[in-house]
C-alpha positions in Angstrom: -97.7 53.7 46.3 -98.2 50.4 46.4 -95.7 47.7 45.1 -96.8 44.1 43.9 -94.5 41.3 44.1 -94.3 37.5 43.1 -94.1 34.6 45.8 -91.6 31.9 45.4 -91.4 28.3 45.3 -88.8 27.6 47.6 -89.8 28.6 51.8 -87.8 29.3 54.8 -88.8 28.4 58.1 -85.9 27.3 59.7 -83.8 31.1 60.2 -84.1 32.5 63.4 -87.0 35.7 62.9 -86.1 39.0 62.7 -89.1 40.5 64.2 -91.8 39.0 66.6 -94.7 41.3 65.2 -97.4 39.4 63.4 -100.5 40.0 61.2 -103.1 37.7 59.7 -103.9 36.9 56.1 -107.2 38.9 55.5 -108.7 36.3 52.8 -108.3 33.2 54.9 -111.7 32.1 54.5 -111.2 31.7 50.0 -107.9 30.3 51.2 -109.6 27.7 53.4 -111.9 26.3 50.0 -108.7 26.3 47.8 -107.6 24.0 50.4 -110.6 21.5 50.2 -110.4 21.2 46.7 -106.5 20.6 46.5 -106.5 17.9 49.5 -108.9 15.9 47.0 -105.9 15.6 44.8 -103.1 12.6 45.0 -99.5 12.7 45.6 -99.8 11.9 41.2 -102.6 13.9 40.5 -100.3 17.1 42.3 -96.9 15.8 40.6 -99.1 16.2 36.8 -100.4 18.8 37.7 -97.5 20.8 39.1 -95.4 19.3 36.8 -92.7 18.5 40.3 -91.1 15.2 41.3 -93.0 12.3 43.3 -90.9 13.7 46.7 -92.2 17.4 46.1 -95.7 16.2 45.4 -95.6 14.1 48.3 -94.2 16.7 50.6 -97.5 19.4 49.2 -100.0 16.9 49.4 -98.5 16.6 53.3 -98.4 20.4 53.4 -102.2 20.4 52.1 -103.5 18.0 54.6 -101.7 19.6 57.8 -103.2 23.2 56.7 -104.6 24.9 59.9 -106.9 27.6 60.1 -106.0 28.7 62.9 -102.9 30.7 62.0 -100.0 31.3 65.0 -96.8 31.7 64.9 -96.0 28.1 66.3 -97.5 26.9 62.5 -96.6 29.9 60.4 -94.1 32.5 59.7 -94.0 35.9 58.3 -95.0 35.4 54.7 -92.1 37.9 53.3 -89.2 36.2 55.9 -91.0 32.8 54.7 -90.3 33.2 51.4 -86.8 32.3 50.0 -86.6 32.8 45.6 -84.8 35.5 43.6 -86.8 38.1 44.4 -86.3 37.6 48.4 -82.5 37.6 47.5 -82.4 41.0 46.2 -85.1 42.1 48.8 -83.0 40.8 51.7 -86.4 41.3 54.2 -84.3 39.3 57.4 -81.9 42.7 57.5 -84.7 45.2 57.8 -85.7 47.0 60.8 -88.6 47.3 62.6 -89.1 51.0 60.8 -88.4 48.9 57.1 -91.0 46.5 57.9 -93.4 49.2 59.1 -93.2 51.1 55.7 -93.6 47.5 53.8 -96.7 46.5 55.6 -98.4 49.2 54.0 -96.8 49.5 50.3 -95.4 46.4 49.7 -98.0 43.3 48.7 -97.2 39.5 47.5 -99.1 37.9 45.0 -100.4 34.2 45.9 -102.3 31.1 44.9 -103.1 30.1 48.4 -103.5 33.8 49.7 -104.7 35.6 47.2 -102.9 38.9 48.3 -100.4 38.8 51.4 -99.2 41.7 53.7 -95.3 41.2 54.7 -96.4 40.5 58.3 -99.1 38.4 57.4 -98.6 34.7 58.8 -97.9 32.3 56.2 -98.4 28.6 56.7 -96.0 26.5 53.9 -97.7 25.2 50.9 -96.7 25.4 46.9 -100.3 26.3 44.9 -99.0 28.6 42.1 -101.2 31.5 40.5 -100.6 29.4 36.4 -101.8 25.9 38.2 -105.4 25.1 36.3 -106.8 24.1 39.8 -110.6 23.2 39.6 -112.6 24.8 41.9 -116.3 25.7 42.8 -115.7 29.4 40.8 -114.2 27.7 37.7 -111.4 25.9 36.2 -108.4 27.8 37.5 -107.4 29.7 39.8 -107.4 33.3 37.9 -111.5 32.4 38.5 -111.6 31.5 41.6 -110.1 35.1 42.7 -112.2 36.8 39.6 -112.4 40.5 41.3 -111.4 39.7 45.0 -107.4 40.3 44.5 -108.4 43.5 42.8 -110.5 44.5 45.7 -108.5 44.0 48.3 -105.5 46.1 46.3 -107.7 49.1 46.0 -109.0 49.0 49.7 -104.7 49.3 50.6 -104.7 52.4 47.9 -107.5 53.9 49.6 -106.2 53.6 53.3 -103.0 55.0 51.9 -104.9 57.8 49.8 -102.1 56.8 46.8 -103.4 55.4 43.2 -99.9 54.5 42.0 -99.2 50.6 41.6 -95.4 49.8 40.9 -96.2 46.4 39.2 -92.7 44.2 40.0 -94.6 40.9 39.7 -94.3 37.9 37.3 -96.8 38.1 34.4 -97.9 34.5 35.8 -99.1 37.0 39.1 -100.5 39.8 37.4 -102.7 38.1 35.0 -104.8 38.0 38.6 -104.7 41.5 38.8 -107.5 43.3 36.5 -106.0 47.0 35.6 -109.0 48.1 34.6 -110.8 47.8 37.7 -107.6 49.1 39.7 -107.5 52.6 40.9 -104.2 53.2 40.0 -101.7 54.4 37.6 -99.6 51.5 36.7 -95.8 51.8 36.2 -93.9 48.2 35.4 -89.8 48.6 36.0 -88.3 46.2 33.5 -84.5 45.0 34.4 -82.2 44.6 31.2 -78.9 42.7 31.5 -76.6 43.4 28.9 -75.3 40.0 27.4 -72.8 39.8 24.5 -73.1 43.3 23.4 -77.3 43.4 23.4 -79.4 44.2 26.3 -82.3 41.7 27.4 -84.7 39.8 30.2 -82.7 37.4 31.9 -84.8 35.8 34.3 -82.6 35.2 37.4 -81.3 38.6 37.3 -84.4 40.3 36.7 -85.9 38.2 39.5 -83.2 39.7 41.7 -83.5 42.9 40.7 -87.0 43.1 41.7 -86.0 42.6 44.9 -83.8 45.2 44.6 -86.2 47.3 43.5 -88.5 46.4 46.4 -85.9 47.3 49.0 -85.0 50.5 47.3 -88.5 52.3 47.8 -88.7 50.5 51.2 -85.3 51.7 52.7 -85.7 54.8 51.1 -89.4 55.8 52.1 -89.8 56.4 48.0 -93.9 57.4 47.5 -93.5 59.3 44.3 -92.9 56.9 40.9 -90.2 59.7 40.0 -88.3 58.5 42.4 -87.8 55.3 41.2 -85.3 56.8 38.7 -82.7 57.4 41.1 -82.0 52.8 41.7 -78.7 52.5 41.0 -78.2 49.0 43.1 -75.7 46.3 42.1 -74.7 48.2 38.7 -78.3 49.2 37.2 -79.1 52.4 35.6 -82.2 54.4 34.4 -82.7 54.6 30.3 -85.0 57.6 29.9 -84.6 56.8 26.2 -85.9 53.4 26.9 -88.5 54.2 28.9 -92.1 55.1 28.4 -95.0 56.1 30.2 -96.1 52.9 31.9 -92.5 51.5 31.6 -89.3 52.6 33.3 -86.4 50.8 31.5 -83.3 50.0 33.8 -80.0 48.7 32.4 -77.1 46.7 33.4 -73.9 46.2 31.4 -72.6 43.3 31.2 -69.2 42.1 34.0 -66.4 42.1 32.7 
């Protein structure tokens, strides 16, 4: 089983580490020519086109031009302890154990820009290059071409080692759109989070963020390898709604505080 997750825009690499054990991004070298084309781009050119503030674009145009490739851990953390959104909040990776991130190495995968696919040990130098951006590159006009079949690949290689072809798809649509199911080897389940909100259940974005985590850390503290099993997440209120759910699409409920 292998899960997919979303990066995040906001990074840590200030917390102390939680484990010293390192691995390397295995697509360094398409990461390297995304890298030339975005260090053509201004401090403007990156604020337009990321739609941030002058200081962010400043501070990615920086990132950009100090990009190594020579990855250590002097320069570059642990992409999942590096990354700080909703989805890290609920995944809570800087409590795991060594046996946690073991597990997550092989079954758990992020989605990225810059990376193209990232292990949870892989080292992750800081830059903000998300998978929507309409980047121009040698491949094409954005960055769903650039990585045409190569994020694919790489995703049915770690099926293969693993001998699994289930995909538990817990990314943003944003991420998956680099995906192509119909090159994957893999039966795709998507868990979609409902939050109950004046009497009608629906998406709301920070709490299905959250809850993805949640997710995440479920199967990974729990050894889960089996998509039944995914049934059983109960954390922080949420339920399974067989009713709800269908083949390709487990349905999880919260009701609302009150």
């Amino acid at each position: 089983m292998l899960i997919l997750i979303s990066p995040a825009k906001t990074l840590d690499y200030q917390s102390p580490l939680t484990t010293s054990r390192y691995t390397l991004p295995e697509l360094l070298d398409n990461s390297q020519q995304l890298i030339h084309e975005a260090r053509k781009l201004t401090p403007p050119q990156i604020s337009t086109l990321m739609r941030i503030s002058d200081k962010l674009a400043g501070i990615n145009a920086a990132r950009f031009h100090d990009w190594q490739p020579d990855f250590t851990p002097e320069n570059a953390r642990q992409a999942i302890l590096a990354f700080k959104g909703d989805v890290y909040t609920g995944l809570q990776a800087e409590t795991f154990s060594e046996d946690d991130f073991d597990f997550a190495q092989q079954h758990l995968r992020m989605l990225s820009g810059l990376y193209g696919v990232l292990r949870p040990l892989d080292l992750m130098q800081p830059y903000r290059l998300e998978m929507g951006i309409r980047l121009e590159n040698a491949r094409g006009k954005d960055l769903y071409q650039f990585w045409g079949d190569i994020i694919t690949n790489k995703l049915n290689e770690a099926l293969a080692a693993q001998g699994d072809n289930v995909v538990i798809n817990l990314a943003s649509d944003e991420y998956f759109k680099s995906v192509k199911p119909k090159k994957l080897n893999a039966e795709i389940i998507k868990p979609v989070f409902l939050d109950e909100k004046n009497g009608k259940f629906k998406i709301i974005s920070f709490y299905a963020k959250k809850a993805r985590g949640l997710m995440s850390r479920f199967i990974i503290e729990n050894r889960l390898t089996k998509p039944e099993q995914l049934t059983g997440f109960n954390s922080e209120g949420y339920f399974f709604d067989e009713d709800s759910s269908s083949n390709g699409e487990l349905v999880f409920k919260r009701y609302e505080q009150r």
